[in-house]
VMD Tcl script that draws the C-alpha trace (Angstrom):
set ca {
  {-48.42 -9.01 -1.72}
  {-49.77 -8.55 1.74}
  {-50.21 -12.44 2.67}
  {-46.60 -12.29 1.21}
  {-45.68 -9.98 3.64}
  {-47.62 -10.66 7.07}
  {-46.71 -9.42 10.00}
  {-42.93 -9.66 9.29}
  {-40.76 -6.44 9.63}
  {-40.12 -4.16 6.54}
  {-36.81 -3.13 5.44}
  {-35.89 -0.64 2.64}
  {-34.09 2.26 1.71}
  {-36.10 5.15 1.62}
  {-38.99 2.90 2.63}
  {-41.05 5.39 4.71}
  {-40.80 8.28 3.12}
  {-41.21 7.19 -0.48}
  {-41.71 3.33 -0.96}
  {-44.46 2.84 1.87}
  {-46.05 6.30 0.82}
  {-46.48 4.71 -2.93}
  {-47.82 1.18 -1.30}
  {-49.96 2.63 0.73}
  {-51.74 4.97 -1.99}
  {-51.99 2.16 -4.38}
  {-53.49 -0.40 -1.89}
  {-56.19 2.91 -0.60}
  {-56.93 2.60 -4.35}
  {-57.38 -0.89 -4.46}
  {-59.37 -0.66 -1.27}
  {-57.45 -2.58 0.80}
  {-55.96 -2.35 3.50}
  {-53.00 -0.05 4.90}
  {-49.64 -1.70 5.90}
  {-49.17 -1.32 9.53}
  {-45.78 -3.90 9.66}
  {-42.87 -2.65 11.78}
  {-40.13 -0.75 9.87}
  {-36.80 -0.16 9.86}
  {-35.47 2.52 7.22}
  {-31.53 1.95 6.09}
  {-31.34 5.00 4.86}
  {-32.51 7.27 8.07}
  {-29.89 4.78 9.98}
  {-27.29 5.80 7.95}
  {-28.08 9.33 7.73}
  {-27.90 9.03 12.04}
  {-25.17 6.18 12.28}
  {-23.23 7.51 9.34}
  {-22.58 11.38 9.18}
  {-19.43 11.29 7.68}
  {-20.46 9.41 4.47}
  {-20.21 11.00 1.51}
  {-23.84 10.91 0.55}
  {-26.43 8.62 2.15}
  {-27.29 7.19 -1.44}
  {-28.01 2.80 -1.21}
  {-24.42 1.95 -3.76}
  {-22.78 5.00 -1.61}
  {-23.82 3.52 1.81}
  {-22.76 -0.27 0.83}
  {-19.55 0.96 -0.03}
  {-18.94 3.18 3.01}
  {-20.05 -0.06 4.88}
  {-17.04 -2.15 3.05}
  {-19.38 -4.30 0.70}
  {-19.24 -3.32 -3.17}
  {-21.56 -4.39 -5.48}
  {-21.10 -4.13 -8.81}
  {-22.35 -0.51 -10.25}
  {-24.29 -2.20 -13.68}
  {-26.43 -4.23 -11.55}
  {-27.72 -1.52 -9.48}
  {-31.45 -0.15 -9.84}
  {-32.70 -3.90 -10.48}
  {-35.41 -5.03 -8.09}
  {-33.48 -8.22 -6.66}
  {-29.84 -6.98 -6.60}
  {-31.23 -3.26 -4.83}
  {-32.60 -5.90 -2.50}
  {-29.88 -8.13 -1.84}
  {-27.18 -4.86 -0.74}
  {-30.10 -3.21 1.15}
  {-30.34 -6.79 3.02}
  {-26.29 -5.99 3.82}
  {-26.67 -2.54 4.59}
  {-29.11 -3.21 7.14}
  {-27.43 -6.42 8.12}
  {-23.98 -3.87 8.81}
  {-26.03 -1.45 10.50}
  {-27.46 -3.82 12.73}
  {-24.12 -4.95 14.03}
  {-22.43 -1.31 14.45}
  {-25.62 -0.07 16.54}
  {-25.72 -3.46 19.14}
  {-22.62 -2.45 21.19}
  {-22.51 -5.61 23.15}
  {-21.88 -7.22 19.34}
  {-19.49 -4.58 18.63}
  {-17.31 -5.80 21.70}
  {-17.30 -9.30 20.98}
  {-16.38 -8.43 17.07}
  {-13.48 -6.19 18.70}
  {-12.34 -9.01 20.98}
  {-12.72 -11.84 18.44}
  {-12.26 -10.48 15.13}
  {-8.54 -10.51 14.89}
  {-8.70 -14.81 15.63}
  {-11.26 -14.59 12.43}
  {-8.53 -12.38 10.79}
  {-5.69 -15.00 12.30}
  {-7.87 -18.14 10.83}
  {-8.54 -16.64 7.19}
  {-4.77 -16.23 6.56}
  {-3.63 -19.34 8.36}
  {-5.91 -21.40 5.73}
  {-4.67 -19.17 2.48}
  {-8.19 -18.08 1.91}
  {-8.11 -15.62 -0.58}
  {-7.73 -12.00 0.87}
  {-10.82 -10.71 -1.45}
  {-14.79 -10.02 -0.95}
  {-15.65 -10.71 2.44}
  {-12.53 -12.20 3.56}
  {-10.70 -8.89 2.96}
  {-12.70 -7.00 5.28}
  {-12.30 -9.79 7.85}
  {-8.64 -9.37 7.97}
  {-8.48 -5.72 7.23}
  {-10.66 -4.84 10.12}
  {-9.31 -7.76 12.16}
  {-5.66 -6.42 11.96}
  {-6.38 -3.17 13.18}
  {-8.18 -5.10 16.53}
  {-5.74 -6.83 18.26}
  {-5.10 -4.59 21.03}
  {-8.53 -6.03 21.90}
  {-7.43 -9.43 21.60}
  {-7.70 -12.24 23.81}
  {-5.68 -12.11 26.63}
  {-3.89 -15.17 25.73}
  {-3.48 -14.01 22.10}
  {-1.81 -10.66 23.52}
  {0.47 -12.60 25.52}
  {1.90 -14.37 22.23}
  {2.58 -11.19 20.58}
  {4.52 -9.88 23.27}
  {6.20 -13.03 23.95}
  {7.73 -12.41 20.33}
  {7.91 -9.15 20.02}
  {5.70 -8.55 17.81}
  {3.28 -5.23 18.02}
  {-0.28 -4.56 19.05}
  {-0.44 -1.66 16.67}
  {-0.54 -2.01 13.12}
  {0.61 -5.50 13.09}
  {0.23 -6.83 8.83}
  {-0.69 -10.03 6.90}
  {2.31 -11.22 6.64}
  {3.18 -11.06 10.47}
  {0.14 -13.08 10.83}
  {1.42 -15.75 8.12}
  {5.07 -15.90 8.57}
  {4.84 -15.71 12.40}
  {1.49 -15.68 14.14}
  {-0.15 -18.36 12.17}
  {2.93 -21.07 12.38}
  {3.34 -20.53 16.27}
  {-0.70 -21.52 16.89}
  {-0.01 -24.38 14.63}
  {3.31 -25.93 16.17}
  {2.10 -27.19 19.20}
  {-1.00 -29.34 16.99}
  {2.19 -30.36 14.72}
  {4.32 -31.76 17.96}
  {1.06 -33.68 19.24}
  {-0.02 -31.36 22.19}
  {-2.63 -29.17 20.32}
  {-4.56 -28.24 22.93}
  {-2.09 -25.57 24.14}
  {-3.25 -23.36 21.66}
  {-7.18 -23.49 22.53}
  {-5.75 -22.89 26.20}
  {-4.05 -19.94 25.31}
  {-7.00 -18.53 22.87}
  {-9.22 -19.35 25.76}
  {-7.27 -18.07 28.61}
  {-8.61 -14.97 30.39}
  {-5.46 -14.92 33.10}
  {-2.64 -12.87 32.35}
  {-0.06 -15.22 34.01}
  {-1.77 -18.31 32.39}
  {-1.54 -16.54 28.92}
  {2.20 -15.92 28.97}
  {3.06 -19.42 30.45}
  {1.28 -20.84 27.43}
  {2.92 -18.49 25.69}
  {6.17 -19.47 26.38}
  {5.44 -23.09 25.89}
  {4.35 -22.65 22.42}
  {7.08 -20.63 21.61}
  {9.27 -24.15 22.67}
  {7.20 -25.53 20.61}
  {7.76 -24.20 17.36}
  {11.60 -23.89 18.22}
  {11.22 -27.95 18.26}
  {9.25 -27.75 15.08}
  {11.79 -26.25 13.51}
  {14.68 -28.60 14.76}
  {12.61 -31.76 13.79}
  {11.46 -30.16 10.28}
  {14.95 -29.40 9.39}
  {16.23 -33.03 9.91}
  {13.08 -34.77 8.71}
  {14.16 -32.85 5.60}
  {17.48 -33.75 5.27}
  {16.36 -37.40 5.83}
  {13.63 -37.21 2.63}
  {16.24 -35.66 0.04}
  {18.65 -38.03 1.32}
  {16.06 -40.99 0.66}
  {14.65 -39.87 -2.36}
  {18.60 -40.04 -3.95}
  {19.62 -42.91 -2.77}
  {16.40 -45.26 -3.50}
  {16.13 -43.24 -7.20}
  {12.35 -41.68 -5.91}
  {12.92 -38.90 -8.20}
  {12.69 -41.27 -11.60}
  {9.05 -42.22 -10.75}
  {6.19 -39.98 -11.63}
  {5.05 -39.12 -8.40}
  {7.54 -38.48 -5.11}
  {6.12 -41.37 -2.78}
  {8.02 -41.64 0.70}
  {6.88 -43.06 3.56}
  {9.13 -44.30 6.63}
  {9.08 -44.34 10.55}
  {11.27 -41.63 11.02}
  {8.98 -38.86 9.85}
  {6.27 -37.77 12.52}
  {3.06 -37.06 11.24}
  {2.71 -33.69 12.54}
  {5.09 -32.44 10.07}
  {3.78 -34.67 6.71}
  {2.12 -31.50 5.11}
  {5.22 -29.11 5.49}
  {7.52 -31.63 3.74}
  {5.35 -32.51 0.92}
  {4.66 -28.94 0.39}
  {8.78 -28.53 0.07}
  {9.41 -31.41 -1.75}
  {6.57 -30.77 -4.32}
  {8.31 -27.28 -4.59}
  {11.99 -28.38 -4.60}
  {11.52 -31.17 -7.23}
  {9.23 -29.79 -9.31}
  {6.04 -32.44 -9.12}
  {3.51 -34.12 -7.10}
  {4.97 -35.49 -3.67}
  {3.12 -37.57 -0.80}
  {5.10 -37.92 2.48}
  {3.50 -40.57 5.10}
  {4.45 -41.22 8.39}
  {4.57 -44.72 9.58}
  {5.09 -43.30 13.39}
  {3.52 -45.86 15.85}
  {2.38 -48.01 13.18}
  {-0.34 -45.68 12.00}
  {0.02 -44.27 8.19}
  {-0.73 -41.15 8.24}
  {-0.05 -38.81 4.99}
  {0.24 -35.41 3.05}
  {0.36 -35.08 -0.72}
  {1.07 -31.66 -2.48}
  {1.42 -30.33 -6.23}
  {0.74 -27.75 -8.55}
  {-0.69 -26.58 -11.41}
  {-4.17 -27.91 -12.17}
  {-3.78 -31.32 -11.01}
  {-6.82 -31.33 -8.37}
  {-5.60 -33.42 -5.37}
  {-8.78 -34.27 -3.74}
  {-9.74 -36.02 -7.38}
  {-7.17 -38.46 -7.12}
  {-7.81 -39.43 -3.14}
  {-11.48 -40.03 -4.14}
  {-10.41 -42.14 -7.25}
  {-7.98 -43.80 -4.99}
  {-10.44 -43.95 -1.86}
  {-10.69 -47.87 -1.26}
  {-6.74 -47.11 -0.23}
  {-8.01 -45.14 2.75}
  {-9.23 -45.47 5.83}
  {-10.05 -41.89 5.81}
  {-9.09 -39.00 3.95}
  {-9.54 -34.83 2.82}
  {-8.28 -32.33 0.88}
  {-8.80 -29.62 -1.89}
  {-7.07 -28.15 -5.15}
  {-3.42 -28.59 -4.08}
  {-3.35 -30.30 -0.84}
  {-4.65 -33.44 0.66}
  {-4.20 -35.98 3.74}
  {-5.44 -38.94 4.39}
  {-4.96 -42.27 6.55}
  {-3.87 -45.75 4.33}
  {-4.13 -48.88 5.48}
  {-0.37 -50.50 5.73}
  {-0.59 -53.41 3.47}
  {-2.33 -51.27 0.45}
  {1.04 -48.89 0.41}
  {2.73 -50.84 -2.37}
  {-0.01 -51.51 -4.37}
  {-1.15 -47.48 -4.10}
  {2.60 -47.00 -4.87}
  {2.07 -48.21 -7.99}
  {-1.59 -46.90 -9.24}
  {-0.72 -43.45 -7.91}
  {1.77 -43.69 -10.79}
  {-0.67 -44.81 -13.31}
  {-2.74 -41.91 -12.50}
  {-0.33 -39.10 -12.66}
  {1.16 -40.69 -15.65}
  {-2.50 -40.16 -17.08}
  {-3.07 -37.11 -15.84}
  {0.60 -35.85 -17.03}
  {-0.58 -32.45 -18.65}
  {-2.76 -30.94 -15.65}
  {0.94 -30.83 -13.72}
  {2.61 -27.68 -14.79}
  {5.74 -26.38 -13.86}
  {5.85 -24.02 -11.15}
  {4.97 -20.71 -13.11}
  {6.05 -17.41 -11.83}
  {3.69 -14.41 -12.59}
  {5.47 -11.27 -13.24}
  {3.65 -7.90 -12.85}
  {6.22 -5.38 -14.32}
  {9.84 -4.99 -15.60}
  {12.00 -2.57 -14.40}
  {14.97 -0.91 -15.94}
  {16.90 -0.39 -13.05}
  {16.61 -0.62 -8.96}
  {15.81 3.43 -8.78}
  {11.98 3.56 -8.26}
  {12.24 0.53 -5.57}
  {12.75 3.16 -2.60}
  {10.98 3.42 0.97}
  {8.53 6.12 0.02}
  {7.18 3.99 -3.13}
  {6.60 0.51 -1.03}
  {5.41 2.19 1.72}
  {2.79 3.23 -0.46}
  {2.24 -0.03 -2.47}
  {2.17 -1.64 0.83}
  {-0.23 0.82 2.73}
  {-2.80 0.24 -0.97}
  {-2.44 -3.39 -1.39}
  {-2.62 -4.34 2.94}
  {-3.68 -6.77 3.69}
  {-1.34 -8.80 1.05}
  {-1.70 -13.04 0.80}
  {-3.41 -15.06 -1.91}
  {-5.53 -13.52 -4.33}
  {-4.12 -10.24 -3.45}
  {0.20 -10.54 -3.51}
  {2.88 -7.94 -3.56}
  {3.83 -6.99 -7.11}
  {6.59 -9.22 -8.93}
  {9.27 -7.49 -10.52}
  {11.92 -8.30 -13.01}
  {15.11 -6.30 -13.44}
  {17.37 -8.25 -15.84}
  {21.37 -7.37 -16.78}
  {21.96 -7.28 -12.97}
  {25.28 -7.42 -11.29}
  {25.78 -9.16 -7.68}
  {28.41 -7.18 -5.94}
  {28.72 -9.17 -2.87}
  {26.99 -11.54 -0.87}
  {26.51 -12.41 2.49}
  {25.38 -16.22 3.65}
  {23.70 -16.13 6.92}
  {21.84 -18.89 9.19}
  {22.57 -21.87 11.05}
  {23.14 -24.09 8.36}
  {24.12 -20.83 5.92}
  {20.93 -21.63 4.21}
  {20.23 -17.94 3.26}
  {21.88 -15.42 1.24}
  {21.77 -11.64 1.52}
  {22.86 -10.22 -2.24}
  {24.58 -6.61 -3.38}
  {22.53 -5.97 -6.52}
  {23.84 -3.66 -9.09}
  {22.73 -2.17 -12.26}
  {24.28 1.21 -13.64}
  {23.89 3.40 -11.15}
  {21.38 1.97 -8.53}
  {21.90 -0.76 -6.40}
  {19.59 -2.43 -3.28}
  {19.86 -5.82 -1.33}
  {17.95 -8.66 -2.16}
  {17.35 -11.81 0.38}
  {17.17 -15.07 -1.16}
  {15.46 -17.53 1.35}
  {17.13 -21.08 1.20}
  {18.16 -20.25 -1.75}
  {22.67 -20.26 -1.02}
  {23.13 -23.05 -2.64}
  {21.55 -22.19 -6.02}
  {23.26 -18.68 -5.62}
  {26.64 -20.14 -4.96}
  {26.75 -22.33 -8.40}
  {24.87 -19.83 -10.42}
  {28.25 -17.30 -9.21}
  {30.77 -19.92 -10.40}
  {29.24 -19.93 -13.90}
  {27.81 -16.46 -14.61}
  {28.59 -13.12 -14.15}
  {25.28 -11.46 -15.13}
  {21.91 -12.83 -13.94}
  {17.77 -12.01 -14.59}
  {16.14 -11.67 -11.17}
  {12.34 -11.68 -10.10}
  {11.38 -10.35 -6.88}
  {8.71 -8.66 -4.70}
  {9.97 -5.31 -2.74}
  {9.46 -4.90 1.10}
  {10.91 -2.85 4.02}
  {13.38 -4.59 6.31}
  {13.15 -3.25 9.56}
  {15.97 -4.42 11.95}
  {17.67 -3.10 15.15}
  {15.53 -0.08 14.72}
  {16.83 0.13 11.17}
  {14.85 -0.38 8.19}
  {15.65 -0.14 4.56}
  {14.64 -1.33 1.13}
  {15.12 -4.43 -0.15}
  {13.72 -6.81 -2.39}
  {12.98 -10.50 -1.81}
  {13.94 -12.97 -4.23}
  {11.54 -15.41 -6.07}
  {13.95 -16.69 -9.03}
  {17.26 -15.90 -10.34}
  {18.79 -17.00 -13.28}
  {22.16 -16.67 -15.27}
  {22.64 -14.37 -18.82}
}
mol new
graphics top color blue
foreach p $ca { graphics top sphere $p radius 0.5 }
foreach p [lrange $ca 0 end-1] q [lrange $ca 1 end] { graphics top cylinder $p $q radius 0.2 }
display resetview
């Protein structure tokens, strides 16, 4: 045990006055000799670092600390070791202030990066963003200047801000071929730098935006009039669609029609594409079976890109059929997971989301917003709204309780599902809509159906 040891330093809990005390007695006995190593002891740095903890007991500690083992493991000699190694390694951090700054100053880009890439929000990568969204009034200066160049707060800021607006805006300027605006801004120390950058991103993603809505217009069009939609797999690939946008269109198309789709952009003669699907199809799989198409590709699960060489685009045409033909039953419909049925609208108010929210925060994959279903409902009224009157705000009713629902490019459905039904089965997720100071319940839609 000692030549195990050496001269290395000794961590434990409890390790001076009980562990070390046993060694030592047992080694005296053995007439060897004493341990001299240096020590640290977790649980006298807790007991100093830590007043406020419950109890200063290892399991009590690691979950004070934000790491939880599981309780029927406990008391065995390698997994007491393994959260005594993460105690310490936690303790460490919070008593080195200079490390403490930089995780203040830098953890809400870690928080930032883990939602971007739809890691799941459990483990590890729940504390990263949990602690990370409480941080950025210590952001970077450029990152400061981005939330106030949309409006969006300092203080208690949520997941979803970061997914639905945050994340997008750092991507845009990659997607319109002038990424590096985004390292200058994360980078930027100068106040005036940060919200010039600012600005320019913002432009950025407004152009995004503008080009994404016409490149999609231009793909359903194409798919219906060259019959795409009869072959296994949705295969487009034309000049007109830039490549910084493949992976947003393939993920709506995929979505829209209900199977795989690959979207490649023959901009300045390179091929450059996206492929999406669902169910348990496993992207990457097929790219690697497929590889001698490729110059280069990369992917996981559900999403993949790669670059194909411009005479092999037929003949991969053609065997990425074959495969998905083969592969038929992996590629499930989209299924929607529904966490509880409600009778009526009554127990969707402020008070209760503001609680489910404040519980489940920070909300993304692995860790969503309850589904609902409320069937039997009425739609009293409803209101289209955007440029293109893509959205629809709806008047639900059922007996006595009512409460809006917004259905995200969803008007068209709504509209033909009105002419033909009078009664409809809705799923949705609750959230509070704040707006001109004003903020109320509401629930967002995920499906609707006629009765």
């Amino acid at each position: 045990m000692l030549k195990f040891i050496g001269d290395r330093k000794m961590i434990g809990h409890n390790l001076i006055d009980f562990d070390l005390k046993f060694l030592q007695h047992q080694l005296k006995k053995a007439g060897l000799s004493q341990i001299g190593n240096p020590m640290e002891d977790t649980l006298k740095m807790s007991k100093v670092m830590l007043k406020k903890a419950k109890d200063h007991k290892l399991i009590t500690i690691s979950n004070h600390l934000g790491h939880y083992p599981d309780p029927a493991k406990m008391h065995r000699s390698i997994a007491d070791c393994e959260v005594c190694s993460e105690v310490y390694r936690r303790l460490l951090i919070g008593r080195n202030s200079r490390f403490l700054e930089m995780v203040n100053e830098y953890l809400p880009l870690a928080a930032i990066g883990t939602v971007a890439d739809i890691m799941p929000l459990t483990g590890e990568n729940r504390n990263i963003v949990k602690n990370g969204l409480k941080l950025f009034a210590h952001a970077p200066t450029g990152l400061i200047s981005l939330l106030r160049e949309t409006q969006l707060p300092l203080e208690n800021i949520t997941s979803k801000q970061v997914g639905w607006n945050i994340a997008p805006l750092l991507n845009s300027p990659g997607r319109m071929g002038t990424g590096s605006l985004s390292a200058e801004l994360l980078i930027s120390t100068k106040v005036n730098e940060g919200e010039m950058l600012a600005k320019e991103i913002v432009k950025k993603d407004v152009q995004r935006k503008n080009l994404l809505k016409v490149s999609e217009e231009y793909v359903r069009q194409t798919i219906q009039t060259e019959k795409l939609n009869d072959d296994k797999i949705l295969i487009l690939a034309s000049e007109k669609i830039p490549k910084g946008i493949t992976g947003l269109l393939a993920n709506k198309i995929t979505h829209e029609y209900q199977k795989p789709a690959v979207i490649i952009s023959l901009e300045n003669g390179e091929c450059t594409g996206s492929m999406r699907v669902s169910g348990e199809f496993e992207v990457v799989k097929m790219l690697e079976v497929m590889s001698d198409y490729f110059a280069q590709y990369g992917g996981h699960k559900y999403a993949g890109g790669f670059t194909i060489h411009r005479e092999k685009l037929d003949e991969f045409k053609v065997k990425a059929n074959e495969y998905i033909a083969q592969h038929e039953n992996d590629i499930l419909k989209e299924e929607i997971l529904i966490d509880a049925a409600l009778s009526d609208f009554s127990e969707l108010n402020m008070n209760n989301i503001r609680y489910l929210e404040n519980i489940l925060e920070p909300v993304g994959n692995g860790n969503e917003i309850p589904n609902y279903l409320i069937e039997n409902v009425r739609i009293a009224d409803v209101f289209y709204m955007g440029k293109e009157n893509d959205h629809a705000i709806l008047t639900l009713k059922k007996g006595d309780s009512g409460i809006k629902m917004v259905a995200w490019s969803a008007s068209k459905k709504i509209s033909a599902l009105l002419q033909n039904f009078s009664a409809f089965d809705i799923v949705g997720y609750p959230e509070i809509n704040t707006y001109n100071g004003m903020s109320e319940a509401r629930l967002v839609m995920t499906d609707i159906k006629g009765r």
